[in-house]
C-alpha positions, 0 to 999 in steps of 0.5 A, a space after each residue: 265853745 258852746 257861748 261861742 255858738 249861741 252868741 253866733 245864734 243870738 240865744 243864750 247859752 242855757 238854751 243852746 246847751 238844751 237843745 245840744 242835749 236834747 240833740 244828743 239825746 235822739 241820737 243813735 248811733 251804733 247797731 241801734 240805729 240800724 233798729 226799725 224807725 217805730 222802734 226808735 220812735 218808741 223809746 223816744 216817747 218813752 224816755 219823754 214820758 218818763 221825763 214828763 211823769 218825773 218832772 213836767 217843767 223840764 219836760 215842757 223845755 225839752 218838748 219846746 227843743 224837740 220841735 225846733 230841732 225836728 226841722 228837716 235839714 240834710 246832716 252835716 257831714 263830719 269830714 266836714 268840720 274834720 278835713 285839713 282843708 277845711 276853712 277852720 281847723 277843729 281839733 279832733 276831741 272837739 269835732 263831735 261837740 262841733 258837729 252837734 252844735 252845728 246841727 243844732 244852730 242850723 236848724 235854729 237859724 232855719 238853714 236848709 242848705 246842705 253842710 257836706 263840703 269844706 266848700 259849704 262850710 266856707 259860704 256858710 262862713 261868708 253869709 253867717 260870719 258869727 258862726 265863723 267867729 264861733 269856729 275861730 281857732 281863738 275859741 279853743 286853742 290857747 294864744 300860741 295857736 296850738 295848744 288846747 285850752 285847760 277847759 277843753 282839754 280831755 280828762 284822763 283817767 288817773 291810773 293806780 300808783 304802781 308800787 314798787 318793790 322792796 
């Protein structure tokens, strides 16, 4: 999924993968983001400086995302990428992964307009036709058009052997 995105984007997949991480990494979510801003911005900062004291070269890297994905743009919507109308079907387990790399892919292309209907998502797809390449069903699904790719599929926990009775 993620060369998907970054060959739509013209970047290799290292650097898209970065800024996802990076992109995640701001992110709060929860009763955190409901914190003040300076709160936020403070545990930013320190969680950077801990980076950069602990390893400077990726620090420089991050900081370099960081300043890409500071671009103010309005967030994409997840009912976006999540409605059945939607011009390409994401599968559920993918849709955070999507919504993440679509935030960051636009902000790398420098596309300010909004992402908030499935009418948005299918002009995006008509000016940036890579990225609806990028969100083909072929990228994720296996060649019967429904089946999740072995790759994608989510991992599930192995439950204790049940032991039977003598």
């Amino acid at each position: 999924v993620e060369r998907a995105f970054a060959e739509a984007c013209g970047i290799p997949a290292e650097d898209l993968c970065l800024h996802v991480q990076v992109w995640e990494a701001v992110q709060f979510t929860g009763a955190v983001a409901q914190w003040p801003t300076e709160t936020l911005d403070a545990l930013r900062a320190l969680a950077f400086g801990m980076l950069r004291s602990s390893d400077p070269q990726k620090a420089a890297a991050v900081e370099r995302s960081l300043e890409l994905l500071s671009r103010p743009r309005p967030p994409v919507r997840g009912a976006t990428v999540g409605s059945p109308a939607a011009p390409r079907q994401v599968p559920p387990v993918l849709r955070r992964l999507v919504i993440s790399l679509l935030e960051v892919c636009l902000r790398v292309q420098g596309i300010d307009s909004p992402l908030e209907s499935v009418e948005d998502l299918a002009q995006l797809f008509v000016t940036w036709p890579a990225l609806g390449n990028a969100m083909d069903g072929s990228v994720w699904f296996e060649a019967d058009g429904k089946t999740l790719k072995e790759e994608l599929r989510p991992v599930r926990p192995q439950g204790k052997a049940k032991h039977k009775a003598k």
